[in-house]
N, C-alpha and C positions, 0 to 999 in steps of 0.2 A: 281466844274466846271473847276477849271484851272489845277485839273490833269489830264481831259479827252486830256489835247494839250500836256502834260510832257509826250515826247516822249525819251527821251534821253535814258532809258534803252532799249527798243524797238531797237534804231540805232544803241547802241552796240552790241546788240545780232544780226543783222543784218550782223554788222561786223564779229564779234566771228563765224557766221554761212559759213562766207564766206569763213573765214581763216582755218577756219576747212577744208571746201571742198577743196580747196586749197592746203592744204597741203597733201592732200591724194590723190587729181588729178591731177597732173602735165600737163602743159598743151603740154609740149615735147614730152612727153614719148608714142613712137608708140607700141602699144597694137593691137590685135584682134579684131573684133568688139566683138565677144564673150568674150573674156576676160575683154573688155571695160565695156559691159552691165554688168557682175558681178561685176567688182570693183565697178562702179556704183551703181549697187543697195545694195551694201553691205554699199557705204557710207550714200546710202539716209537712209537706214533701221535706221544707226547710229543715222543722224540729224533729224531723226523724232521719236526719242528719247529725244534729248534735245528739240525739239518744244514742245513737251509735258509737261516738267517738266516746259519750262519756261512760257507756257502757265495758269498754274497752281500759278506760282507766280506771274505773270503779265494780270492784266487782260486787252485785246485786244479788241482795239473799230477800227473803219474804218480808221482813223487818222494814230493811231500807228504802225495798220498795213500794211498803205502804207509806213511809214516809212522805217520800219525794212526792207521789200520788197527794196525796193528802195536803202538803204544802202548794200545790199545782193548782189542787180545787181551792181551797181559801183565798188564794192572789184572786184567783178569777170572780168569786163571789163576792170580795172584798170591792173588786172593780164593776161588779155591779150587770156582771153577766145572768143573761138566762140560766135557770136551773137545769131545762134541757137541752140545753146546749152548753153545758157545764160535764152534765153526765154522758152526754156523746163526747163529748173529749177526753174525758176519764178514762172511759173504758178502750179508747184510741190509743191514751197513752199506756196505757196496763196490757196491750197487745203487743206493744213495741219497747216495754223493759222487761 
């Protein structure tokens, strides 16, 4: 019962998820929108990769995955991301855990 609340690996992968986007999407760097939507989906393809694996290690109940969510939005807001395109990726990630 009391690993279903042991969220801690969930919030760093939360993290890890964010720093990842992060460092492959700058939020400076003026691009295309064409060229935007490729780098983009090339990073999502990436992270929905590691969603997978660690899915596989971790098993997700409603808790941890509002966690992980949750620590995902804050890096990204922290780093000074658009809101809507903060919450297009939320909801990206909420489709794929």
């Amino acid at each position: 019962m009391l690993g279903w609340f042991d969220s801690k690996q969930a919030e760093e992968f939360g993290n890890v998820l964010g720093q990842y986007l992060i460092d492959r999407m700058s939020t400076d760097k003026k691009l295309s929108a064409s060229k935007f939507a490729a780098k983009t989906e090339s990073v999502l393809l990436r992270m929905e990769l590691q969603v997978r694996s660690f899915k596989q290690k971790e098993k997700l109940n409603f808790y941890k995955t509002a966690k992980l969510v949750n620590a995902f939005r804050w890096k990204l807001k922290d780093a000074g991301y658009d809101e809507a395109f903060i919450e297009k990726l939320v909801e990206w990630l909420l489709s794929h855990t």
